[in-house]
BALOZA-536589 format. One record per residue: residue number from 1; residue in one letter; chain; x, y negated, z of N, C-alpha, C in turn. Coordinates in steps of 0.1 Angstrom, whole numbers, padded with zeros to 4 digits. Layout:
// BALOZA-536589
[NUM,"A","A",[X,Y,Z],[X,Y,Z],[X,Y,Z]]
...
END
This chain:
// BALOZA-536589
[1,"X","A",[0162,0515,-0913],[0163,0507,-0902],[0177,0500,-0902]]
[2,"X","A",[0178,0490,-0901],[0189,0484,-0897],[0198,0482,-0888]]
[3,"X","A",[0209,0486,-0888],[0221,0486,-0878],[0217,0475,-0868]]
[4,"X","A",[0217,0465,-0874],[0221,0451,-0867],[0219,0451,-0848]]
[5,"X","A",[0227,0449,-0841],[0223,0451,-0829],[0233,0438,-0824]]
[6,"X","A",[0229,0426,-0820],[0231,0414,-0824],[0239,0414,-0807]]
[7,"X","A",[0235,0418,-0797],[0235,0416,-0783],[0231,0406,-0775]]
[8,"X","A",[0223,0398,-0784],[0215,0389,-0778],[0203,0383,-0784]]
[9,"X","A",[0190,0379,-0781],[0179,0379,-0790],[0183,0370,-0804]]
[10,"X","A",[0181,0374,-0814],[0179,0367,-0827],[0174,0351,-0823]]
[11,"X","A",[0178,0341,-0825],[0174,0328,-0826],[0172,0318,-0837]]
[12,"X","A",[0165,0308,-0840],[0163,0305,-0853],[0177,0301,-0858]]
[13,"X","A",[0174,0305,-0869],[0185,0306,-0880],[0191,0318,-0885]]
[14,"X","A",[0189,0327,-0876],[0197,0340,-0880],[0184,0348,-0888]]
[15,"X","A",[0192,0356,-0893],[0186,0362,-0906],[0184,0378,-0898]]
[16,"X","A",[0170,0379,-0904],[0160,0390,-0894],[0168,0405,-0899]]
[17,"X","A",[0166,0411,-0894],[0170,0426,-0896],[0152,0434,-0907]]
[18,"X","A",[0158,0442,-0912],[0150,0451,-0919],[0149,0457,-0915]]
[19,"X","A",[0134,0463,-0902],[0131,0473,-0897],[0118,0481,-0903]]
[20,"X","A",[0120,0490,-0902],[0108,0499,-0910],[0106,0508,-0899]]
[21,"X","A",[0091,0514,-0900],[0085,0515,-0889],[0070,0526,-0893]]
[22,"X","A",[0069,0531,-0888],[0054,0543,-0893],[0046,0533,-0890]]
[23,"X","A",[0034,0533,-0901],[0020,0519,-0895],[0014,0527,-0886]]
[24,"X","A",[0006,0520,-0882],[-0005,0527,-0869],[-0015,0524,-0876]]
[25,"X","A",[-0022,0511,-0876],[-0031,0505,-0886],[-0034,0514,-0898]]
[26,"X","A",[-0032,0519,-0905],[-0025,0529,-0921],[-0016,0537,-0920]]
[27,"X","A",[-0018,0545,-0934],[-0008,0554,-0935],[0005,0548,-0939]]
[28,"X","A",[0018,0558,-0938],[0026,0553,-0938],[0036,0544,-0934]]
[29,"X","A",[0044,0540,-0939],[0057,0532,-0934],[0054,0514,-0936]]
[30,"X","A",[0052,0506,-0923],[0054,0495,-0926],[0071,0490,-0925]]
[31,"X","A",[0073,0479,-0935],[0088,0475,-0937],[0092,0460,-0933]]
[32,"X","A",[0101,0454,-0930],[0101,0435,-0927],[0105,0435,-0943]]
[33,"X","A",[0110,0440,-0951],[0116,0437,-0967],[0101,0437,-0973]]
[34,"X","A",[0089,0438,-0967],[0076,0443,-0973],[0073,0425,-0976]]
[35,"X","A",[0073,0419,-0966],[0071,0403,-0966],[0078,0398,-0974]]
[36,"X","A",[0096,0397,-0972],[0100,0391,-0979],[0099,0387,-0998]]
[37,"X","A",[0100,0373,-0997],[0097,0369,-1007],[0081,0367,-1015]]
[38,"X","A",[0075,0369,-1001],[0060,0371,-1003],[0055,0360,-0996]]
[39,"X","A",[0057,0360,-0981],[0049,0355,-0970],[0057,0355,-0960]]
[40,"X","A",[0055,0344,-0950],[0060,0344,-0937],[0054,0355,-0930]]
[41,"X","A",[0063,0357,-0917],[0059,0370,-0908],[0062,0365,-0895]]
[42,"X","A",[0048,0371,-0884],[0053,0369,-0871],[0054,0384,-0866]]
[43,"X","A",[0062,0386,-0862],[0064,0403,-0856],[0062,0401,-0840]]
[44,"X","A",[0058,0407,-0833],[0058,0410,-0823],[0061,0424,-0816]]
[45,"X","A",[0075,0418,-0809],[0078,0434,-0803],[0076,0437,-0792]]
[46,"X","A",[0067,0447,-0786],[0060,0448,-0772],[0068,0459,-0769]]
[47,"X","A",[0061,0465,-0755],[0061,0475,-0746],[0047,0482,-0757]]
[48,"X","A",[0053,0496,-0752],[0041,0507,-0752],[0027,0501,-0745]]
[49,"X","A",[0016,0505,-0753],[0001,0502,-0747],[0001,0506,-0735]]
[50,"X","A",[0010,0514,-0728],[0009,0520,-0715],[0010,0501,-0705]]
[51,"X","A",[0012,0492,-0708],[0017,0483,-0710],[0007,0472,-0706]]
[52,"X","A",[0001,0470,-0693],[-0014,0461,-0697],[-0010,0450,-0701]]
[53,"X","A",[-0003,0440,-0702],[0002,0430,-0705],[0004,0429,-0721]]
[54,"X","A",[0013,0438,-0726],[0012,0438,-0739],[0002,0442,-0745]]
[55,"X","A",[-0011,0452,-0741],[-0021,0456,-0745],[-0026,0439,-0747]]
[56,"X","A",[-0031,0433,-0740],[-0032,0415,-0742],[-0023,0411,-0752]]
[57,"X","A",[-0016,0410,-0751],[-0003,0403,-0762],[-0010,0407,-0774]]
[58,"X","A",[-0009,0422,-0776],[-0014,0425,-0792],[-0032,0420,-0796]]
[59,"X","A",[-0039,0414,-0783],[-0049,0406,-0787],[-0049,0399,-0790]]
[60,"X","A",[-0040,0387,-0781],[-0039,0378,-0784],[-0031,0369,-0797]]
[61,"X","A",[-0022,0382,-0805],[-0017,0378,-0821],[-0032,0384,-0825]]
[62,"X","A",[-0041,0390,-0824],[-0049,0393,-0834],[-0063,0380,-0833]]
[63,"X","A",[-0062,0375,-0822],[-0070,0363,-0819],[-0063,0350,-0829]]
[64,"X","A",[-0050,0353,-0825],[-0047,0336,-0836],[-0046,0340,-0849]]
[65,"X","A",[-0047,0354,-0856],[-0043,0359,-0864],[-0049,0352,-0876]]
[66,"X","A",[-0065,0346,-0870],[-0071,0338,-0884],[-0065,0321,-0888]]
[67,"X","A",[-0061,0316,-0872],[-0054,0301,-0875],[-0037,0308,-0882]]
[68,"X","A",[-0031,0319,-0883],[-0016,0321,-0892],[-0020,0324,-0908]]
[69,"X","A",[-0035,0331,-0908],[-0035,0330,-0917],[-0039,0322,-0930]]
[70,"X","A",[-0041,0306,-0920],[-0046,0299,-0929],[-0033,0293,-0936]]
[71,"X","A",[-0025,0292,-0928],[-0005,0286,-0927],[0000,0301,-0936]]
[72,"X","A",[-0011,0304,-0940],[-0002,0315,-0955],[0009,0328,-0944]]
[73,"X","A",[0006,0326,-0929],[0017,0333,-0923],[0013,0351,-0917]]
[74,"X","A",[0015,0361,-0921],[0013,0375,-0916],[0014,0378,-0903]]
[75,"X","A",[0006,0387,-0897],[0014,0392,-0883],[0016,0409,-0887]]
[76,"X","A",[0022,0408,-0877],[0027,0425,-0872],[0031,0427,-0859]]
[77,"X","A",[0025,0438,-0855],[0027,0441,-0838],[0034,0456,-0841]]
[78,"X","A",[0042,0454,-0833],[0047,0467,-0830],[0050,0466,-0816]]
[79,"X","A",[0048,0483,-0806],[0049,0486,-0795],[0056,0501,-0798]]
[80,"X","A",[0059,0500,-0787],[0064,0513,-0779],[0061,0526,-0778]]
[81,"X","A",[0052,0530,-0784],[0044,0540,-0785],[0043,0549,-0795]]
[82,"X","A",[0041,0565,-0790],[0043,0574,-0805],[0033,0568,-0813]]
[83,"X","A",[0034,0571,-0823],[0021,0569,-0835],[0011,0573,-0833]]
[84,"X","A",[0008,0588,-0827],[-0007,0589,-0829],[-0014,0588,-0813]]
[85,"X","A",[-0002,0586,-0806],[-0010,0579,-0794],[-0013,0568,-0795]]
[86,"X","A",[-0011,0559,-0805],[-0010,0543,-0807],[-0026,0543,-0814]]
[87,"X","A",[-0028,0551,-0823],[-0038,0552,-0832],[-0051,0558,-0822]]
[88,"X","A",[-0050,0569,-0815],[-0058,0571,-0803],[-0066,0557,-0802]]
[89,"X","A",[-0055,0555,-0792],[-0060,0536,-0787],[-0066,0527,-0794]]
[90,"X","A",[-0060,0525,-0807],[-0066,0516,-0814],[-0077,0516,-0823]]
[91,"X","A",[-0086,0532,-0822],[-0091,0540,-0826],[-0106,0538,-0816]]
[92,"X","A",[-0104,0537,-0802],[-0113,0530,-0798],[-0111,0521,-0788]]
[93,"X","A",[-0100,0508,-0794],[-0102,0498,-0795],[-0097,0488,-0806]]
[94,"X","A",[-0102,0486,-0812],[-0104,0485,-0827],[-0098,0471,-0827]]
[95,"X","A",[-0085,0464,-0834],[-0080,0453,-0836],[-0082,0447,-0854]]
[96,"X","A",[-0094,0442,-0857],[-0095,0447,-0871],[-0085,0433,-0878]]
[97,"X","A",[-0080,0442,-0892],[-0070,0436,-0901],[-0056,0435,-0894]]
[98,"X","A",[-0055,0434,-0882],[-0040,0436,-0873],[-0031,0442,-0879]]
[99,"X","A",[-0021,0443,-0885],[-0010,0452,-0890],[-0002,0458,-0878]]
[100,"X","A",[-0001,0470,-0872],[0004,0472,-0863],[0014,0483,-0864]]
[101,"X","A",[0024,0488,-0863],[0032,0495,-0860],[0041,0501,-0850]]
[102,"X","A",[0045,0518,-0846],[0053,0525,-0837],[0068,0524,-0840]]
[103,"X","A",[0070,0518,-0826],[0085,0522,-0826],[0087,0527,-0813]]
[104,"X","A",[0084,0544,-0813],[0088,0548,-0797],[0104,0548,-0792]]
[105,"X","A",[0111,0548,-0803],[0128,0545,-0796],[0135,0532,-0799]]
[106,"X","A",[0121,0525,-0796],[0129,0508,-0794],[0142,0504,-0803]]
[107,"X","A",[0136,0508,-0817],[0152,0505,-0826],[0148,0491,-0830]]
[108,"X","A",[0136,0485,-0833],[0133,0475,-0838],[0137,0461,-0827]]
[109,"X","A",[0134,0469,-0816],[0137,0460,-0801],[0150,0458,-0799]]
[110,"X","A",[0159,0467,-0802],[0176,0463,-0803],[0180,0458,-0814]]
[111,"X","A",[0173,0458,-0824],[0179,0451,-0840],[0180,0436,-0837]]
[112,"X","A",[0167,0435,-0832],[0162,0419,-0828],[0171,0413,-0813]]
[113,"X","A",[0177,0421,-0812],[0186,0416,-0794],[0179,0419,-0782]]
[114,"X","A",[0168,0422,-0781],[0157,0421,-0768],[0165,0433,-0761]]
[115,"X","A",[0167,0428,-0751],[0173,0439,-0736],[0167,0444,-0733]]
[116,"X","A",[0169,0459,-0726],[0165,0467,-0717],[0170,0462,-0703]]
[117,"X","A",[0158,0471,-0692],[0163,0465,-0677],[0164,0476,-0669]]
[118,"X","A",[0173,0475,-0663],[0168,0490,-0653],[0158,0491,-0642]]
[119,"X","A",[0154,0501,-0639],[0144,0498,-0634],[0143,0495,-0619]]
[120,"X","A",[0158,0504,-0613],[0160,0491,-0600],[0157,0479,-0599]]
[121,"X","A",[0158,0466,-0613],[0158,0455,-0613],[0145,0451,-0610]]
[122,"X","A",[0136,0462,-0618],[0124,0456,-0620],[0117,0463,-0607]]
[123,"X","A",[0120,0469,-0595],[0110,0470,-0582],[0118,0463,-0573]]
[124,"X","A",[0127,0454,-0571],[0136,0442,-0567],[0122,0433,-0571]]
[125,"X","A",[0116,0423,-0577],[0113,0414,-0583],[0097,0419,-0583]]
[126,"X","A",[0092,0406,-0573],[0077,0405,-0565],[0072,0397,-0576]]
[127,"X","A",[0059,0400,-0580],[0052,0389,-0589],[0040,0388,-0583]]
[128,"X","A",[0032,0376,-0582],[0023,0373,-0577],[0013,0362,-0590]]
[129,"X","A",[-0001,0372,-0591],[-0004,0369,-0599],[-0021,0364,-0597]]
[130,"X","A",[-0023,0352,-0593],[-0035,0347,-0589],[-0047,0350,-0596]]
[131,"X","A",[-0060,0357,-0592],[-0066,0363,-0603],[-0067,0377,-0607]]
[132,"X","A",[-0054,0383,-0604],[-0053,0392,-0611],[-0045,0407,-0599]]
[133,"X","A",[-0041,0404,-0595],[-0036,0411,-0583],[-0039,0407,-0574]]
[134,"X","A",[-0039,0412,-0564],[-0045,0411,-0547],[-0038,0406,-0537]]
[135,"X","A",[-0021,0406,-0540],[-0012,0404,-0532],[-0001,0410,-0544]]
[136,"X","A",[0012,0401,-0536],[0025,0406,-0543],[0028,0420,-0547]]
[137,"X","A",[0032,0420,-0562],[0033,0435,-0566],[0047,0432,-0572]]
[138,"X","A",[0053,0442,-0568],[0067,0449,-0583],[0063,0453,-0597]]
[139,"X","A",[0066,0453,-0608],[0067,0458,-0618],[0055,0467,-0620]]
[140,"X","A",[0063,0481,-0613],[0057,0493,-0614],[0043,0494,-0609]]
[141,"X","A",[0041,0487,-0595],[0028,0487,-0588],[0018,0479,-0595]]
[142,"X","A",[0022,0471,-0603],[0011,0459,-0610],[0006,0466,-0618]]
[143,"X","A",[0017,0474,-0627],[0010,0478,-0638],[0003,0490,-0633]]
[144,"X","A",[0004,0496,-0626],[-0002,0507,-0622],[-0022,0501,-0621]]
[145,"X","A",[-0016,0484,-0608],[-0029,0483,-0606],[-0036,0480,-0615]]
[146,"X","A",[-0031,0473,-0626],[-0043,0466,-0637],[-0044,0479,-0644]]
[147,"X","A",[-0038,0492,-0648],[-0042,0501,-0657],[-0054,0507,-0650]]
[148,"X","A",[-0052,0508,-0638],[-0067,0513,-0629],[-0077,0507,-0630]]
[149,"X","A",[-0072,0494,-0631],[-0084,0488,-0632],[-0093,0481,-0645]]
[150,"X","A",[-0085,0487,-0649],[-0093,0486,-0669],[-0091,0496,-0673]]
[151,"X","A",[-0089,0505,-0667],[-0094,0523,-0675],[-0086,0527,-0683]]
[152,"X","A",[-0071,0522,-0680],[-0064,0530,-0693],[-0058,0544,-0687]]
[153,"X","A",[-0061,0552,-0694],[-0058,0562,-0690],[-0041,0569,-0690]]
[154,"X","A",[-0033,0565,-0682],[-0017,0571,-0686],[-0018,0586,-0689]]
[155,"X","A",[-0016,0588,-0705],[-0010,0604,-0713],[-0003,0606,-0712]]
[156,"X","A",[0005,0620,-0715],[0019,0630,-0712],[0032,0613,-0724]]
[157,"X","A",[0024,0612,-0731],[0033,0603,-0741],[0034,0591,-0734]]
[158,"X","A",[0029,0581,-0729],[0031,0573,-0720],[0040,0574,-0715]]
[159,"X","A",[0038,0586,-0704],[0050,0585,-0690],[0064,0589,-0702]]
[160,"X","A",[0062,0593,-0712],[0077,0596,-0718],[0080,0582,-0719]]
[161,"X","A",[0073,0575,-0721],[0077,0556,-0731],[0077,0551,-0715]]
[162,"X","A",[0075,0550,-0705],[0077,0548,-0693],[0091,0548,-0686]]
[163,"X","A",[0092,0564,-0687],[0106,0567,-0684],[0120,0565,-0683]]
[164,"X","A",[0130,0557,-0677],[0140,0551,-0680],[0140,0536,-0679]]
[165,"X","A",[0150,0529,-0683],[0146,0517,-0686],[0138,0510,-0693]]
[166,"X","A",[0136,0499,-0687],[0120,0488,-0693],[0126,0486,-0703]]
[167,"X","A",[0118,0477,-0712],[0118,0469,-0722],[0116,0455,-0721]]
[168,"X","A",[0120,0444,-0726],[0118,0434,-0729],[0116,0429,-0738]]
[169,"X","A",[0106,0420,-0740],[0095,0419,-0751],[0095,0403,-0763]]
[170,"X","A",[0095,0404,-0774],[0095,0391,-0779],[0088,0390,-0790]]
[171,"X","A",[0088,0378,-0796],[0079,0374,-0808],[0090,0363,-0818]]
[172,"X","A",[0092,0373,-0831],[0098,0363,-0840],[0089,0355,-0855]]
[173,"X","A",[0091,0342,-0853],[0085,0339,-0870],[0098,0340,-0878]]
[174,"X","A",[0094,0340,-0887],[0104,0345,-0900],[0099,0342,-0911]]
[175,"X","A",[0103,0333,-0918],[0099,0326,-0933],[0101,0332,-0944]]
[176,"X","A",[0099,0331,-0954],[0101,0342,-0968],[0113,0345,-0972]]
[177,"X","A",[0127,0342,-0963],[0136,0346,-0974],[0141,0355,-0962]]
[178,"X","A",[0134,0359,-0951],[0137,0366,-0942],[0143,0360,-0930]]
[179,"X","A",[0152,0346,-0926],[0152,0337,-0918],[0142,0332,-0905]]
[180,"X","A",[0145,0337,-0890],[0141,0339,-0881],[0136,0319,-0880]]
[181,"X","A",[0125,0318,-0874],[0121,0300,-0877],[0119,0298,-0861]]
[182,"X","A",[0116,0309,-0855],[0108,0302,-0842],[0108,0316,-0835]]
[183,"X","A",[0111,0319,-0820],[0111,0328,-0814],[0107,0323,-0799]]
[184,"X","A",[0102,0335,-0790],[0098,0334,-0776],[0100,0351,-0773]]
[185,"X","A",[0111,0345,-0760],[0115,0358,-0755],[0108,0357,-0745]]
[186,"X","A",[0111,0372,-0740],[0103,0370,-0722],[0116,0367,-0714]]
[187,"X","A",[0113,0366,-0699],[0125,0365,-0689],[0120,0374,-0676]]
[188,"X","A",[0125,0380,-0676],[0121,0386,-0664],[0120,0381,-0651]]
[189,"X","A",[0117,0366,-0647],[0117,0366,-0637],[0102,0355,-0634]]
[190,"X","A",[0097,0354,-0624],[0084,0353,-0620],[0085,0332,-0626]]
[191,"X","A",[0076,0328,-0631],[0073,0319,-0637],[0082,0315,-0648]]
[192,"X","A",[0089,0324,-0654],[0097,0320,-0665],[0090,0329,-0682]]
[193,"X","A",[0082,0325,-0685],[0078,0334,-0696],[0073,0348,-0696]]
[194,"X","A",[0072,0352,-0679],[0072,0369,-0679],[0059,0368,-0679]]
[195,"X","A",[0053,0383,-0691],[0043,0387,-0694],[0033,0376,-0697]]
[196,"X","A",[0036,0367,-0700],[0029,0356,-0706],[0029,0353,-0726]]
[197,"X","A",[0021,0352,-0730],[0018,0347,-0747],[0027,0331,-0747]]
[198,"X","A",[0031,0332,-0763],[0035,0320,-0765],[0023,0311,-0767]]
[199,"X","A",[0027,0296,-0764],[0017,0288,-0763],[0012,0283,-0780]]
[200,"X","A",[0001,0288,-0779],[-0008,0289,-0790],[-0007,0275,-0803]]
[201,"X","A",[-0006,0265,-0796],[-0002,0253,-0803],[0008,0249,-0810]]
[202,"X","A",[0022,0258,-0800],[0034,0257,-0804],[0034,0261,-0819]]
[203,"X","A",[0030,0279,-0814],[0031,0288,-0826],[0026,0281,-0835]]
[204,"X","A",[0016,0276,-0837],[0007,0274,-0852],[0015,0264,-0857]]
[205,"X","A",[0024,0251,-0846],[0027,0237,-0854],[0037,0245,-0859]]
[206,"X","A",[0044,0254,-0848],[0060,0261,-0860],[0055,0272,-0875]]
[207,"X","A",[0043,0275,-0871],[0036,0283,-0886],[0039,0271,-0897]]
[208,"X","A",[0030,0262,-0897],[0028,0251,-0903],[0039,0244,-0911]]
[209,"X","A",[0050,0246,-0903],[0065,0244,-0908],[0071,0253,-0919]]
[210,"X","A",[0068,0264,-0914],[0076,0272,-0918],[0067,0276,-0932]]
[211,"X","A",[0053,0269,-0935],[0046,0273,-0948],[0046,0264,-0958]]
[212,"X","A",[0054,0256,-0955],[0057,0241,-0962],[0071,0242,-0965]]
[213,"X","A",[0079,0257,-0958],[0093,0253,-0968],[0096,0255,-0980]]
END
């Protein structure tokens, strides 16, 4: 794993860190030095599946996963979560060809700059989400409701990845010589990127770029 702890998210141009990571997907250790010089990479670094939001997120790279792979470009998800709780999950619910990987001590999430929040901050901060909640929720209460209400079950390993301060969540491309091309951070505040996918168009025109250098 790599030192690098930048203190602020990685932006294009800066040169990605080498994180290595137990796969969930497979055995063994997935690497970022595994791509290089091979293929572009979009990594995605989430919250634990305890996570309804990111639970989406890691659909939603495995939904575009066939328009990146036409642009020659790989994905990788990684979340928050021990490994064989990760595998549990993904075990019956099946993300097929996804490369996915555990990082339950968020080292890959500091290599790349992404902040932690405390969690004061995050039951301060009302989100209202049309469709999907009932009325204004905090943080903690949203996710509570949507986990109820799509049957995830929170395990003893969860509430550990729970515990403490949040996470904040992002998505880097990264071209073959390991060079960050295009990134989307979250923001934690109500209509600024929180718990929202990057826009699907974007991604693919900056794929497209970045398979042509």
């Amino acid at each position: 794993m790599s030192k690098n702890s930048p203190g602020r998210p990685l932006q294009p141009g800066d040169p990605a860190p080498n994180v290595v990571l137990d796969a969930i997907s497979r055995e063994g250790k997935i690497a970022l030095d595994d791509f290089r010089g091979r293929s572009p990479v979009l990594i995605g670094l989430f919250r634990g599946l305890h996570c309804p939001f990111c639970r989406r997120h890691v659909a939603a790279m495995a939904q575009l996963k066939p328009a990146l792979r036409q642009k020659g470009v790989k994905c990788l998800a990684v979340v928050n979560t021990p490994v064989e709780r990760a595998r549990v999950y993904f075990h019956y619910h099946p993300v097929p060809d996804l490369l996915a990987a555990s990082d339950p001590v968020r080292a890959s999430h500091r290599a790349f700059g992404l902040q932690e929040v405390e969690v004061d901050d995050l039951t301060a901060i009302r989100f209202h989400l049309p469709g999907e909640l009932p009325e204004q929720m905090d943080v903690m209460a949203m996710n509570a409701f949507l986990n109820k209400k799509e049957g995830y079950e929170i395990t003893e390993a969860d509430q550990q990845m729970m515990a403490g301060r949040a996470q904040l969540v992002g998505q880097f491309l990264i071209d073959r010589e390991g060079i960050v091309r295009w990134s989307f951070i979250e923001v934690l505040e109500p209509g600024l990127h929180t718990f929202e996918p990057p826009n699907r168009e974007e991604l693919v025109l900056a794929a497209s770029e970045v398979a042509h250098q």
